[in-house]
Backbone as a chain_set.jsonl record, in Angstrom:
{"seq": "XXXXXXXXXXXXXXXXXXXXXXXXXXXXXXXXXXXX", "coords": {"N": [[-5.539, -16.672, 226.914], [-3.957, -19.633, 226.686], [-0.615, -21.491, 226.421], [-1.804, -23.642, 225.394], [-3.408, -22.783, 223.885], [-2.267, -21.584, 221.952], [-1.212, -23.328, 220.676], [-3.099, -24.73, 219.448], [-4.063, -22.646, 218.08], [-1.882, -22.44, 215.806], [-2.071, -25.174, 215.306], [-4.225, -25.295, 213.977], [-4.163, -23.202, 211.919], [-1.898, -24.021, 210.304], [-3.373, -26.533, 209.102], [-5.18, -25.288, 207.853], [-3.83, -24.313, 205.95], [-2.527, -26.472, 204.52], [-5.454, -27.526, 203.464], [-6.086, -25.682, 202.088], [-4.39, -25.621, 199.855], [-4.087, -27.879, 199.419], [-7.131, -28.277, 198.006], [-6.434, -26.578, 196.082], [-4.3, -27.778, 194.191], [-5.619, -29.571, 193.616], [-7.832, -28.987, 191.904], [-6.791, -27.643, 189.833], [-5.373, -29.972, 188.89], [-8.268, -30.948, 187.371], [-8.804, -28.876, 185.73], [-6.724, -29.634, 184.235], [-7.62, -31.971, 183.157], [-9.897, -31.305, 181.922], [-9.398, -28.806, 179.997], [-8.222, -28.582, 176.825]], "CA": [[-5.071, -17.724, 226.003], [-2.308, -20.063, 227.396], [0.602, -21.759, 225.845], [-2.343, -24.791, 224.718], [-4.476, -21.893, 223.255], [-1.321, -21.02, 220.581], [-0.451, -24.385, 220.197], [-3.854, -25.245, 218.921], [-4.279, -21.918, 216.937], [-0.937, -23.074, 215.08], [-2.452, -26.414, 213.966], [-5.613, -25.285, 212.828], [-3.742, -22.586, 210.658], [-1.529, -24.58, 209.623], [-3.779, -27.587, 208.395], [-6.169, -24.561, 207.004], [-3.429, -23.813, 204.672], [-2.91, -27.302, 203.951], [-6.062, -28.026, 203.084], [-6.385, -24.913, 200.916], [-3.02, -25.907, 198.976], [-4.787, -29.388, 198.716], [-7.61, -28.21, 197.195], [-6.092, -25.449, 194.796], [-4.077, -28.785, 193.447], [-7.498, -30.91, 192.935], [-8.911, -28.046, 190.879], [-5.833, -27.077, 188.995], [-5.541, -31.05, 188.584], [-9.358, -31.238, 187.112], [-8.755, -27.984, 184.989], [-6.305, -29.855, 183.164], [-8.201, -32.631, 182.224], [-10.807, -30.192, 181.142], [-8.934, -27.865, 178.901], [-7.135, -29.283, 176.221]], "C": [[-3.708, -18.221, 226.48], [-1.375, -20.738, 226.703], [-0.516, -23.02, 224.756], [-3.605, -24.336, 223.553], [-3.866, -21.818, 221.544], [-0.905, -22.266, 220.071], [-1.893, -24.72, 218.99], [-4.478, -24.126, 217.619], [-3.552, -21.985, 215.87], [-1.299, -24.04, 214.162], [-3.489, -26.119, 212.982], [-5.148, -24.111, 211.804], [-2.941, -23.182, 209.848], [-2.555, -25.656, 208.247], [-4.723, -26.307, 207.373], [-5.258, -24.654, 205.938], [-3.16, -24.909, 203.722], [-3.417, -27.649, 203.063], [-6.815, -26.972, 201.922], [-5.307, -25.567, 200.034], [-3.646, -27.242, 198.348], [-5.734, -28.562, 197.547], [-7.28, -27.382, 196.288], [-4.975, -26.629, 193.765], [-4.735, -29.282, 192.921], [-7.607, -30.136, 191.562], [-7.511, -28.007, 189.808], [-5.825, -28.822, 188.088], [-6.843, -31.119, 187.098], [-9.219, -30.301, 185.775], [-7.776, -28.762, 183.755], [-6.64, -31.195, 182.317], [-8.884, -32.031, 181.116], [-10.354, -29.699, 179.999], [-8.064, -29.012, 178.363], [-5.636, -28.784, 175.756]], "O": [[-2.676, -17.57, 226.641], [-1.414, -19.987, 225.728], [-0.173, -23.286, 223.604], [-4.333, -24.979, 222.797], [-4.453, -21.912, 220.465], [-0.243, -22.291, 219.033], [-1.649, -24.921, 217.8], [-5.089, -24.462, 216.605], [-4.122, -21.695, 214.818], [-1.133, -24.084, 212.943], [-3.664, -26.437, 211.806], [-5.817, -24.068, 210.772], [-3.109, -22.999, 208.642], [-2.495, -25.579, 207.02], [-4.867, -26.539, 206.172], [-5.738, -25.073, 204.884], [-3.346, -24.779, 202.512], [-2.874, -28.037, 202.029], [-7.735, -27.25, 201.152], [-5.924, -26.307, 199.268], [-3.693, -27.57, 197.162], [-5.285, -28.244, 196.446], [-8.093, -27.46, 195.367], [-4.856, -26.309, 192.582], [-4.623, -29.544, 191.724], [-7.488, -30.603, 190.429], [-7.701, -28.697, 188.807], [-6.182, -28.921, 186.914], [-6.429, -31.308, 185.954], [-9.493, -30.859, 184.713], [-7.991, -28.562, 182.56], [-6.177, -31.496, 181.216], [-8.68, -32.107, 179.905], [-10.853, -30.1, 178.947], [-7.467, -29.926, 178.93], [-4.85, -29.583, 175.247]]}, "num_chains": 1, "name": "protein.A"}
């Protein structure tokens, strides 16, 4: 694994966490329509 190996394992963890953080907003979002 060479310097373009870590660069690219970086983004895709990064955006993973991202795109968890996104969706744990959506839902939390949706939940509070839901509940009153």
């Amino acid at each position: 694994m060479g310097i373009s190996g870590k660069l690219y394992s970086f983004l895709y963890l990064r955006g993973f966490r991202v795109w968890v953080s996104y969706r744990t907003q959506t839902v939390l979002t949706v939940l509070g329509w839901v509940l009153p």
